[in-house]
C-alpha positions, -999 to 999 in steps of 0.1 A, spaced: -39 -925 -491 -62 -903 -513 -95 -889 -513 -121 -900 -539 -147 -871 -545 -184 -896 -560 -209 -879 -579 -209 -868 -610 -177 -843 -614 -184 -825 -649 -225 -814 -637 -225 -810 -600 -204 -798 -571 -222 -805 -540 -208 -796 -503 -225 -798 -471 -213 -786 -433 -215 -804 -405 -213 -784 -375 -208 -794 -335 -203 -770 -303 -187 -784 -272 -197 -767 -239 -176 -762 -212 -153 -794 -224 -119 -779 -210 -122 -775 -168 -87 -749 -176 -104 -733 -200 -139 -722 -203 -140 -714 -239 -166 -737 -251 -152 -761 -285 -161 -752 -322 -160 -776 -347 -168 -782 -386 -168 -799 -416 -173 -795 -454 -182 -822 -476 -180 -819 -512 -196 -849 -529 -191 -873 -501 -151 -860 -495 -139 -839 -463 -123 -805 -478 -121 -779 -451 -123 -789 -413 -118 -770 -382 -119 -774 -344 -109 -745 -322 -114 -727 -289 -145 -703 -293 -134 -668 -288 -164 -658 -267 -178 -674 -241 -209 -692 -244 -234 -693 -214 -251 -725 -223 -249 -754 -251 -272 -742 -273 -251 -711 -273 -218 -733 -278 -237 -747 -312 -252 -716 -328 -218 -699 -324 -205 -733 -340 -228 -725 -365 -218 -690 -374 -176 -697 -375 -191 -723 -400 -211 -697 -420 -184 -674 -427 -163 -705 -439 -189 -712 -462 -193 -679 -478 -155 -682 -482 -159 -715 -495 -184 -705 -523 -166 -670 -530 -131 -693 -534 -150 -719 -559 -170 -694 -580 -134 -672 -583 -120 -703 -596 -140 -699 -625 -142 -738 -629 -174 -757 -645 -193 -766 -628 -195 -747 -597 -218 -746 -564 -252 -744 -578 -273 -752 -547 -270 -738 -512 -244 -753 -488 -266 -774 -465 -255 -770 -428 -261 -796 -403 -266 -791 -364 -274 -814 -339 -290 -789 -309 -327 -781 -318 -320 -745 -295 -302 -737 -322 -318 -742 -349 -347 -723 -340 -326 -690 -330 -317 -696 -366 -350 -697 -381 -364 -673 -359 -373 -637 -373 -370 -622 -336 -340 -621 -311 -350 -646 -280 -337 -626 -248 -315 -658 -240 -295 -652 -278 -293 -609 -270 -258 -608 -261 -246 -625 -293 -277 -605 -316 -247 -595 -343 -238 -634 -349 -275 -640 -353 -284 -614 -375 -253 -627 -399 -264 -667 -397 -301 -657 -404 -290 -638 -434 -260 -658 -448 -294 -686 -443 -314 -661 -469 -287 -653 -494 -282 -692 -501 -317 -700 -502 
């Protein structure tokens, strides 16, 4: 067994994210699921599902916080590739994938909706992780 990494090795590293949030998927637990994965050039590298260490109030909520546990993985990811000092390196921005449409647009929103206010910090740090890679 082996993984194959396509795409053409010696111009281009390309990874994506794929991220999902389970809510309320545990009736012990109430910690809603987290869960990720980074593709570089069409290979799984880095992949995580865990218990979310707050608790979300709704699905939307489960997702976006999904979505930030990925975002600090994928600073991490680019700061460990670029430190590598290997050619070539990330050149584009990490695309990150999300299924719930609530959460996109507390992403892309410039405000704070009053639903996303008790998690304001973990938007603030998606939104601008979102502007330093674009």
């Amino acid at each position: 067994m082996f993984l194959v990494y396509e795409g053409n090795m010696e111009r281009e590293l390309r990874v994506s994210c794929y991220t999902d949030g389970g809510y309320l998927t545990d009736a012990n637990n109430l910690n809603s699921q987290t869960g990720y994965v980074f593709v570089l050039n069409r290979g799984a590298v880095d992949w995580k599902s865990t218990k979310q260490s707050i608790f979300a109030t709704s699905s939307t909520d489960a997702e976006y916080i999904a979505a930030f546990d990925a975002s600090n993985e994928a600073v991490w990811i680019c700061k460990f590739i670029s430190g590598l000092g290997i050619v070539p390196t990330i050149e584009e921005p990490i695309n990150m994938y999300c299924d719930n449409t609530g959460a996109i647009a507390i992403a892309k929103d410039d405000g704070v909706t009053k639903g996303a206010r008790h998690f304001r910090a973990k938007v603030h740090y998606l939104r601008e992780t979102i502007k330093l890679v674009m």
